[in-house]
ROZASE-40569 format. One line per 10 residues: number of its first residue (from 0); for each residue x, y, z of N, C-alpha, C, O, CB. Coordinates in steps of 0.02 Angstrom, whole numbers, m for minus. Glycine has a CB too. Layout:
NUM	X:Y:Z:X:Y:Z:X:Y:Z:X:Y:Z:X:Y:Z; ...
This chain:
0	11:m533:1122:64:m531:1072:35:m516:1004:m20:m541:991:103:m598:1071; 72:m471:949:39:m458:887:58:m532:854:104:m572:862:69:m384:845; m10:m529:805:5:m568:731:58:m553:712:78:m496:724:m37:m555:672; 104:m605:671:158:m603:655:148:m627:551:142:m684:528:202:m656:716; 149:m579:523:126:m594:460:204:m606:398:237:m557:379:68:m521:441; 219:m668:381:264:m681:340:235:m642:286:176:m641:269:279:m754:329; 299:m598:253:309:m579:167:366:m578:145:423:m560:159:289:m514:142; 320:m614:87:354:m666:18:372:m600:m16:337:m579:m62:290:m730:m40; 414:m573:3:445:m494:m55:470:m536:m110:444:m531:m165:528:m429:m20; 510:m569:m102:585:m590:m165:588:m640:m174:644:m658:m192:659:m582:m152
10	536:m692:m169:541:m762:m182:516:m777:m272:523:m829:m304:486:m803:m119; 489:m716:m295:474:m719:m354:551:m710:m400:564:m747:m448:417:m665:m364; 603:m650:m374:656:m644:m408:693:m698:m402:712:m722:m455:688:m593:m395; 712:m729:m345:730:m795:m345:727:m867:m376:769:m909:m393:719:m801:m310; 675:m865:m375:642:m905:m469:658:m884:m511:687:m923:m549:571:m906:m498; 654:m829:m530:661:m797:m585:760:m819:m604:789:m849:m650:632:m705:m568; 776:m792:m557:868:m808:m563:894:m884:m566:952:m904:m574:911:m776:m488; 834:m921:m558:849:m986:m587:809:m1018:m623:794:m1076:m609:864:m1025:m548; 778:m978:m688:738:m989:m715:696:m1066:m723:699:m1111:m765:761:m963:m758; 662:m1058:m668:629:m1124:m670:584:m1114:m625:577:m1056:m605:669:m1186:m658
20	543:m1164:m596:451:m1164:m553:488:m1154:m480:446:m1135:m439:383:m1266:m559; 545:m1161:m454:571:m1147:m383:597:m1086:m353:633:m1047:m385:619:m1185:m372; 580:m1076:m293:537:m1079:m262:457:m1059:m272:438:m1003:m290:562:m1057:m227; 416:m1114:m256:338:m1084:m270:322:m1036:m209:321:m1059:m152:274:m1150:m272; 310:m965:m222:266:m938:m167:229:m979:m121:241:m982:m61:221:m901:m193; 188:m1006:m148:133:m1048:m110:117:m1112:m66:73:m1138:m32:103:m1058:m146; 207:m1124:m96:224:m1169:m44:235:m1145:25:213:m1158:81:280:m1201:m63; 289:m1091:m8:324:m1058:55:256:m1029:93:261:m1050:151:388:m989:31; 202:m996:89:154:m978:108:142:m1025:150:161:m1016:208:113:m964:67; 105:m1096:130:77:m1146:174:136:m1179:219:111:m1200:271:38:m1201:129
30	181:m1186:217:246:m1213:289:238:m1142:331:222:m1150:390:360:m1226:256; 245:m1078:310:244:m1013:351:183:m1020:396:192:m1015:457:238:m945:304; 130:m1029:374:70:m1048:403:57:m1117:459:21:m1118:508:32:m1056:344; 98:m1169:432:95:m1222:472:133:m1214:531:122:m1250:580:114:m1277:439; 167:m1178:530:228:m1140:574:191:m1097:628:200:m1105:689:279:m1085:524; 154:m1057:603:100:m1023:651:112:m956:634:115:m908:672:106:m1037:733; 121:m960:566:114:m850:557:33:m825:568:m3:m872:582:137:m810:445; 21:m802:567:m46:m757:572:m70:m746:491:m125:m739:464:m28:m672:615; m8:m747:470:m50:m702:401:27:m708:343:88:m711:349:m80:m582:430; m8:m707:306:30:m678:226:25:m640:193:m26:m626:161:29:m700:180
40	90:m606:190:83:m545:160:113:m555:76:161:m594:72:125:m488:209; 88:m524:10:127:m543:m20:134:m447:m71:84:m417:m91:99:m627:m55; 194:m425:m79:189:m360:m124:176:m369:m207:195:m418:m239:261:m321:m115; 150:m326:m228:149:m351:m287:136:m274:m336:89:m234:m334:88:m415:m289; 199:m277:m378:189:m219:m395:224:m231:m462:234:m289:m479:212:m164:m346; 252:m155:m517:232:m180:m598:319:m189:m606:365:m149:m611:180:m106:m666; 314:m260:m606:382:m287:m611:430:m295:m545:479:m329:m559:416:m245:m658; 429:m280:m501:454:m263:m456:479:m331:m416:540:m338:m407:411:m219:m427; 425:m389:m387:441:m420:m355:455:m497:m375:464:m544:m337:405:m405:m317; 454:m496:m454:443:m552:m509:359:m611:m470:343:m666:m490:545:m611:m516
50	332:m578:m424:267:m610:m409:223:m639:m466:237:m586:m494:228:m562:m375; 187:m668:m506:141:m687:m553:76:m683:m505:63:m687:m446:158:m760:m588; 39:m670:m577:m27:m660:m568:m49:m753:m535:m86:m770:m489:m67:m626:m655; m7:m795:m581:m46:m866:m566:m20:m869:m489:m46:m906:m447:m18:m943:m623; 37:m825:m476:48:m871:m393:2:m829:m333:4:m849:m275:153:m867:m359; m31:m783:m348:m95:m736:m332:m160:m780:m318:m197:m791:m271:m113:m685:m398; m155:m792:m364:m237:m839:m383:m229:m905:m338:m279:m926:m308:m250:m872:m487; m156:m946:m331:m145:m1028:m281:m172:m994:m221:m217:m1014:m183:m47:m1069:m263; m115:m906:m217:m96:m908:m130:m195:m892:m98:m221:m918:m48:m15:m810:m99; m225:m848:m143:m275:m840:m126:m323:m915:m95:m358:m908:m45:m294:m804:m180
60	m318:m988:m132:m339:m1024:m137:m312:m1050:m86:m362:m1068:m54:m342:m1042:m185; m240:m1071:m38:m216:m1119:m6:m216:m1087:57:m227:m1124:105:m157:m1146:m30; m201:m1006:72:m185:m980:130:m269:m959:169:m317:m927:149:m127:m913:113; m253:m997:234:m309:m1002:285:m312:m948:329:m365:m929:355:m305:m1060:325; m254:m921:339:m243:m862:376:m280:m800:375:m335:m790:399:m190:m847:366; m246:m762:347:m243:m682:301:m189:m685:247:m128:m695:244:m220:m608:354; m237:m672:209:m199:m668:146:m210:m569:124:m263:m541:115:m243:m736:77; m138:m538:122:m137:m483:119:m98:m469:72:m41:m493:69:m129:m458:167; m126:m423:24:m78:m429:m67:m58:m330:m17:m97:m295:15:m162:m436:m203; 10:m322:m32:28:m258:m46:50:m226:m110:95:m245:m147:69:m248:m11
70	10:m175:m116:9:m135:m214:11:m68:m195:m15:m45:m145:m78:m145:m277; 45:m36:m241:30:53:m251:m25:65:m281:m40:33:m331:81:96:m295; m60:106:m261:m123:129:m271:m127:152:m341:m122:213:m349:m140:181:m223; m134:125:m381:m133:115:m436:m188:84:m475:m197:25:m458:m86:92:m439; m243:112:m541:m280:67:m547:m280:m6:m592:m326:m47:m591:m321:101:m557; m238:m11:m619:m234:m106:m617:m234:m134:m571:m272:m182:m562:m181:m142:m638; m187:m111:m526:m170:m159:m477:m245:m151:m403:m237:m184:m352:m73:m134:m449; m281:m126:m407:m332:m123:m371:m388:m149:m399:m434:m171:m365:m340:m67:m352; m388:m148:m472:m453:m205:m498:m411:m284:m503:m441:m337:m494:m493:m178:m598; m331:m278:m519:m325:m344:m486:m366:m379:m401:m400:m427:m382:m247:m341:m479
80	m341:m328:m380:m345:m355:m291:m439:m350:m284:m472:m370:m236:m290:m275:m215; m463:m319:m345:m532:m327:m331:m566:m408:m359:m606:m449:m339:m570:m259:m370; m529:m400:m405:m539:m468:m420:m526:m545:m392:m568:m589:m384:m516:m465:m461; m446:m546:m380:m421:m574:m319:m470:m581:m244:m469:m637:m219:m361:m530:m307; m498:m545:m219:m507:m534:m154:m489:m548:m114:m524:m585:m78:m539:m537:m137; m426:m530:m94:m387:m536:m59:m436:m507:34:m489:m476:34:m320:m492:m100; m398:m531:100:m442:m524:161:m421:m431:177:m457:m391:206:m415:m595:236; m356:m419:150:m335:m352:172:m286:m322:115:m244:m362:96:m297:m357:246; m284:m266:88:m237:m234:68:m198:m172:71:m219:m117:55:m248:m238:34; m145:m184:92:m98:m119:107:m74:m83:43:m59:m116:m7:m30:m139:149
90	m70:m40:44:m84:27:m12:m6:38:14:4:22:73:m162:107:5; 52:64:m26:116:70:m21:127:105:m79:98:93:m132:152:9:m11; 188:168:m69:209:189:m123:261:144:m179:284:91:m158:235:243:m100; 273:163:m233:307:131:m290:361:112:m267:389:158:m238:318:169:m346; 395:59:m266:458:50:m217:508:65:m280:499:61:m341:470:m38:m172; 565:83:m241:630:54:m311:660:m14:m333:710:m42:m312:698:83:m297; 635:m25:m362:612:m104:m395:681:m131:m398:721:m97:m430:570:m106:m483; 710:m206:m361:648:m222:m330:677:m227:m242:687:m278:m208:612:m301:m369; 683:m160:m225:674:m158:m145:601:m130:m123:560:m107:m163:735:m105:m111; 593:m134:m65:534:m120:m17:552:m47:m11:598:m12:10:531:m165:59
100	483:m41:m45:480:59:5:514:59:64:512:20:111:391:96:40; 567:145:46:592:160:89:565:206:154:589:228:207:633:176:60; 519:205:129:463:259:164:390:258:158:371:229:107:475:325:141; 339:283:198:300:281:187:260:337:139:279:391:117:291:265:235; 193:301:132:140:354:92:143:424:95:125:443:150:74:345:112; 157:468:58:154:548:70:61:563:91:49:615:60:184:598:m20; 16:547:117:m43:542:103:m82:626:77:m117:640:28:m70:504:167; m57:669:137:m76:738:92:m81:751:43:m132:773:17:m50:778:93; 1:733:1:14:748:m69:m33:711:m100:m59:746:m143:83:734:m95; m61:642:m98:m103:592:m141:m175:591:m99:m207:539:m101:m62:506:m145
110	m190:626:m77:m259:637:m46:m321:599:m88:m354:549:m75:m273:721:m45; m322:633:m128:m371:611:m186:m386:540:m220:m433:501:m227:m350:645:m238; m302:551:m240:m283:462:m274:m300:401:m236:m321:346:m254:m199:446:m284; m287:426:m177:m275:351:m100:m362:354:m91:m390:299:m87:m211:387:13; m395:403:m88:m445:412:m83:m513:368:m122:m561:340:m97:m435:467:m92; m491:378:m198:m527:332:m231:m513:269:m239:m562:239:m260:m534:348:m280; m463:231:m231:m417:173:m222:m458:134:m169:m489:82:m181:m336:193:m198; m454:166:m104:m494:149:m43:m582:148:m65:m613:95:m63:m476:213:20; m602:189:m79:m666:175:m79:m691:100:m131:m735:57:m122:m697:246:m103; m638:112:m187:m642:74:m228:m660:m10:m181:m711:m44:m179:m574:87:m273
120	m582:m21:m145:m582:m91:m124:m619:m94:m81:m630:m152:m63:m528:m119:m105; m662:m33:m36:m703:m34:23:m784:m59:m19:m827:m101:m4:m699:56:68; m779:m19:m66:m837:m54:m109:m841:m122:m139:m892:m151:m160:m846:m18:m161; m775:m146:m138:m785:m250:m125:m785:m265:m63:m788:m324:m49:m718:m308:m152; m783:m219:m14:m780:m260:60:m703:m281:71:m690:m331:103:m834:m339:60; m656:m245:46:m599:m286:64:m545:m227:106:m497:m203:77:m565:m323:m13; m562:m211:172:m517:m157:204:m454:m165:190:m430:m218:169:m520:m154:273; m408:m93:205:m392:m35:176:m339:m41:227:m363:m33:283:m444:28:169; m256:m54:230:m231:m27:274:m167:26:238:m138:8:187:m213:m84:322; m158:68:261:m97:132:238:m36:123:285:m25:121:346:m129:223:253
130	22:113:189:91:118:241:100:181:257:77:223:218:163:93:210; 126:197:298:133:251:323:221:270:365:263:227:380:70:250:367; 225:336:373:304:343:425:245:372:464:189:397:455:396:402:402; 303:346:528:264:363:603:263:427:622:310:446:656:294:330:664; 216:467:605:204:525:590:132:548:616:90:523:579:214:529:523; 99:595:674:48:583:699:18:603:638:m29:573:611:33:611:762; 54:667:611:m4:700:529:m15:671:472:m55:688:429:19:763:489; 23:625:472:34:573:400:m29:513:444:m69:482:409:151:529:380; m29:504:515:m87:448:524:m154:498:517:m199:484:477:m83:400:610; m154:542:549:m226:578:545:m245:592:489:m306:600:482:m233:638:577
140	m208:597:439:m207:600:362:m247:541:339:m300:537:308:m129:597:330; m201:487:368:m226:406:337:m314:407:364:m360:390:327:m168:320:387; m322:426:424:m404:413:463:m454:454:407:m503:427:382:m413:458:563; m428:543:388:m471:579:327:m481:538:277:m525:559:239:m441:640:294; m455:483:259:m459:475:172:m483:408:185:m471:377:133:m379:483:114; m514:363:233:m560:325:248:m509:243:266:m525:184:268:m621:328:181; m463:269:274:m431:195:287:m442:158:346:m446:184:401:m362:197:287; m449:73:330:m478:50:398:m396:27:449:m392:m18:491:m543:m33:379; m351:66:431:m293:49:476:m220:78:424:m217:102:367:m294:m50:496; m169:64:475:m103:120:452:m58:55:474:m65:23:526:m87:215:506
150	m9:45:419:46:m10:428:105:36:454:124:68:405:67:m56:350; 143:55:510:188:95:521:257:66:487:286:12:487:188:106:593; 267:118:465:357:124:431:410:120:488:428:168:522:377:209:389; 429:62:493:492:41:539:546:36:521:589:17:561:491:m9:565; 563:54:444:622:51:427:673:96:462:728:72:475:620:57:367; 653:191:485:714:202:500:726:174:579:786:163:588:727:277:488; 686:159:635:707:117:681:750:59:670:801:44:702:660:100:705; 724:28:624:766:m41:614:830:m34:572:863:m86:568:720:m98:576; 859:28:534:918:40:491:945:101:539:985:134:506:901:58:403; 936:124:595:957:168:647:1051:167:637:1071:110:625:922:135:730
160	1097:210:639:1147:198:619:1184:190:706:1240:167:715:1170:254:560; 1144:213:756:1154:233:810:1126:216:862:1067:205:845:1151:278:808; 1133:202:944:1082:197:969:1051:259:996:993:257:1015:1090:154:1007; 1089:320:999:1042:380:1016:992:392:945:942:428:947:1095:455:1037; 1011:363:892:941:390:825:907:335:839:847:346:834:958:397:723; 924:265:859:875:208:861:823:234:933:762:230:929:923:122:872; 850:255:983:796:287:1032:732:324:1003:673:312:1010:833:340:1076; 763:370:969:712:426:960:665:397:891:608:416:879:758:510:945; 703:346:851:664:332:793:604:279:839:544:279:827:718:291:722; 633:240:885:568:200:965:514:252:975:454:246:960:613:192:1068
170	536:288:995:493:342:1023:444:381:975:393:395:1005:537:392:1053; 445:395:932:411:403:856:374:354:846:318:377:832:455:405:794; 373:266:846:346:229:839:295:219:900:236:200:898:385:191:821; 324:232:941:292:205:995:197:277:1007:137:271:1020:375:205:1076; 239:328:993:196:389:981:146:379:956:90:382:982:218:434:946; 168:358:862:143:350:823:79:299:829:25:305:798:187:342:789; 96:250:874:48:163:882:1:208:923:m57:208:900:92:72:938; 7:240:966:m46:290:1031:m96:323:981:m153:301:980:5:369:1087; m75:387:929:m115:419:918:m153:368:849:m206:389:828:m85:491:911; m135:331:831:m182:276:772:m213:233:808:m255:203:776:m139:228:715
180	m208:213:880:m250:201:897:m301:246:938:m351:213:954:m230:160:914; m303:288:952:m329:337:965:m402:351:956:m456:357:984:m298:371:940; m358:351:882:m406:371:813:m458:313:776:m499:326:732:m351:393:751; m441:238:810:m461:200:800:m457:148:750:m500:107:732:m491:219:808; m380:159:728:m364:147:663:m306:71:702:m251:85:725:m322:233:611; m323:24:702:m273:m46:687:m207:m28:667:m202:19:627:m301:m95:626; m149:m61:689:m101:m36:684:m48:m117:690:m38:m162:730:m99:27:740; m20:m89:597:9:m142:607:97:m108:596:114:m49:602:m24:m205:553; 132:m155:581:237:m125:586:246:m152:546:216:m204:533:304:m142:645; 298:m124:507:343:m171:430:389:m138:408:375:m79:416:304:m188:356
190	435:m145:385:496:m121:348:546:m121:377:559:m82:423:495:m65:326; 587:m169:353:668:m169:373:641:m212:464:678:m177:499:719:m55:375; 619:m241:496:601:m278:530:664:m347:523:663:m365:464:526:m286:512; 703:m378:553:724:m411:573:700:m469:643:646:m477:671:762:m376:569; 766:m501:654:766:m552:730:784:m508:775:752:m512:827:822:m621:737; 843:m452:771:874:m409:809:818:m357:833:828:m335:890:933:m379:771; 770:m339:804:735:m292:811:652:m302:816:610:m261:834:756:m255:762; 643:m369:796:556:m398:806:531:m387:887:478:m362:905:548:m499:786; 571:m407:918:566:m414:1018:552:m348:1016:499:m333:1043:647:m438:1081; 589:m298:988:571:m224:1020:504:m217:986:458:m218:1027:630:m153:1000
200	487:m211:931:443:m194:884:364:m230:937:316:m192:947:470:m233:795; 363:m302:963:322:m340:993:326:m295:1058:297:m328:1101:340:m419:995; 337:m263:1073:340:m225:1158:289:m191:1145:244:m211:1182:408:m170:1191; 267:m140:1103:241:m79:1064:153:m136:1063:132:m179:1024:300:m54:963; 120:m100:1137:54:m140:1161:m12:m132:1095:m57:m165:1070:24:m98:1248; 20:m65:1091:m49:m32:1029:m25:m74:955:m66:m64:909:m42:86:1009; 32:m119:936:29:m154:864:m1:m208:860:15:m252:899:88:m169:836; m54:m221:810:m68:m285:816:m36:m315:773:m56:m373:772:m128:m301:814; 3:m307:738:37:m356:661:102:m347:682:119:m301:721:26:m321:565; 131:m378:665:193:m358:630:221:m404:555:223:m465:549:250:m366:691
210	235:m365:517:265:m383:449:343:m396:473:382:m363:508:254:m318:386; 347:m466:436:421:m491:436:440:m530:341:413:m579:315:425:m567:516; 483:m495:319:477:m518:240:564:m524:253:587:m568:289:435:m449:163; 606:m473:218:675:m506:186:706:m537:243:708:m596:226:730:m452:148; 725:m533:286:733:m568:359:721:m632:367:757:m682:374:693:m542:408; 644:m618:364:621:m706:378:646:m759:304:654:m819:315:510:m712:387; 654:m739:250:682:m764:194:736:m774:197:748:m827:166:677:m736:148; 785:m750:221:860:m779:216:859:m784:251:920:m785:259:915:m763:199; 831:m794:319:832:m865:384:801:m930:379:813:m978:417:796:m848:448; 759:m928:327:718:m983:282:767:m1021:262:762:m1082:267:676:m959:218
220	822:m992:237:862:m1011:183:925:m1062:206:957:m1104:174:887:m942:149; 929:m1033:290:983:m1081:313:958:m1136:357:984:m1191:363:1038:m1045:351; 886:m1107:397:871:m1167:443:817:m1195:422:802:m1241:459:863:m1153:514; 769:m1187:368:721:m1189:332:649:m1157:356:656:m1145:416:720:m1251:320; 602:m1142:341:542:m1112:356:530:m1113:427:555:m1076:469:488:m1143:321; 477:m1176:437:464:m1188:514:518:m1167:558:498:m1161:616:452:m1261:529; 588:m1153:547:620:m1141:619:625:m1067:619:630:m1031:669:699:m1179:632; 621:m1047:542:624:m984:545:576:m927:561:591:m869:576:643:m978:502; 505:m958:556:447:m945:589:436:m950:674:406:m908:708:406:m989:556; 460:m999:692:455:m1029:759:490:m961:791:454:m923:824:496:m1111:772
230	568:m945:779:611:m885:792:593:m835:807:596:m807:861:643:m868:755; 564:m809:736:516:m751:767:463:m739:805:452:m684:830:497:m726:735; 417:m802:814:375:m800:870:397:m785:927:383:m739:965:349:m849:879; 452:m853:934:472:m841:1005:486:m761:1028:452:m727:1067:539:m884:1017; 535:m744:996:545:m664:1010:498:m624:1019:497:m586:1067:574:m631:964; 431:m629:956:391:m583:977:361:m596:1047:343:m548:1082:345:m576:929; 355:m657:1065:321:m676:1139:367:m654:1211:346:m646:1269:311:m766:1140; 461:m645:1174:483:m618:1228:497:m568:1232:532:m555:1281:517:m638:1248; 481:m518:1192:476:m456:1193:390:m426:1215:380:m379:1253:505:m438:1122; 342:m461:1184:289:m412:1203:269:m452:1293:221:m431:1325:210:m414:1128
240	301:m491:1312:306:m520:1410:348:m461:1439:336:m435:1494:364:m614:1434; 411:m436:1384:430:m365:1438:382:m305:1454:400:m259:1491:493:m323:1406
């Protein structure tokens, strides 16, 4: 069964809309963890997710897991994460603030940029994973420019308006997990990920992650953390047994 990695997308705007210290990231981090996520993911980009630098510096300090900051390749935000040292960082384009990229990395077009970004954090020792759409040329792209793995773009599977586009958007993913691993590149899933759609996403033998963020947050919200963690396990365990 893949790691199942909680992200804290919007728990910063949420504070923010009630201007006060609640919810702490870092709480929510350590119950997610006690729960049995694999990992933490947290985005962090310029204004976007109301994240703070100070709740960066706790989560780094409290989370035992994986602690995984997602940033656009950008250089502040990569001498942050150099500084930080974070265990992994996913490289993501500029989202429209403050939703989650709708898509993945153009990597061709930013060849260069993604290029020095990566070497940069490869030169702290801190691997390199690329969001990406499930795209064999956009992954073989990601393997040229030295990345140690490709986060696949699951959003249009998981926002499918249909089930004949939700098939074929499966089948793209499922493609996509074959030739990145192939290539030798780790392979993790994220975007637009739900409860409805985690079981399928856990079938897919070649993912080892899967990212679960606005989903697992407003299921947080009614049954509290631990059950909402527990949920998605289960699923992922009964989906990757089919």
């Amino acid at each position: 069964m893949p790691r199942l990695f909680t992200e804290l997308d919007h728990l910063g705007l949420l504070r923010q809309a009630g201007g006060g210290r609640d919810p702490d990231p870092a709480h929510v981090a350590i119950l997610a963890e006690l729960a049995g996520a694999g990992g933490i993911s947290v985005p962090c980009t310029r204004g976007g997710s109301g994240v703070q630098e100070r709740d960066l510096r706790v989560m780094r300090e409290v989370v035992h897991t994986v602690f995984a900051l997602c940033i656009p390749p950008q250089d502040d935000l990569v001498k942050l994460a150099l500084t930080l040292r974070p265990d992994l960082v996913t490289l993501i384009p500029e989202p429209r603030e403050p939703y989650e990229p709708e898509r993945g990395l153009d990597i061709e077009d930013r060849r260069s940029e993604l290029a020095g970004c990566i070497d940069a954090l490869k030169g702290g020792k801190i691997p390199v994973v690329l969001l990406v759409d499930p795209s064999p040329l956009q992954i073989k792209a990601a393997q040229r420019t030295g990345a140690g793995g490709v986060r696949l773009h699951t959003g249009r599977f998981c926002w499918a308006a249909d089930q004949g586009a939700r098939a074929a958007e499966y089948e793209a993913l499922l493609n996509a997990a074959k030739v990145a691993l192939r290539l030798g590149l780790p392979v993790h899933a994220g975007g637009g990920i739900g409860y409805q759609t985690v079981g399928a996403i856990a079938q897919i033998p070649e993912i080892d992650t899967v990212v679960v963020g606005h989903s697992f947050l407003a299921r947080a919200m009614l049954v509290g953390v631990a059950e909402a963690v527990g949920e998605l396990l289960r699923l992922m365990r009964e989906g990757a047994a089919r």
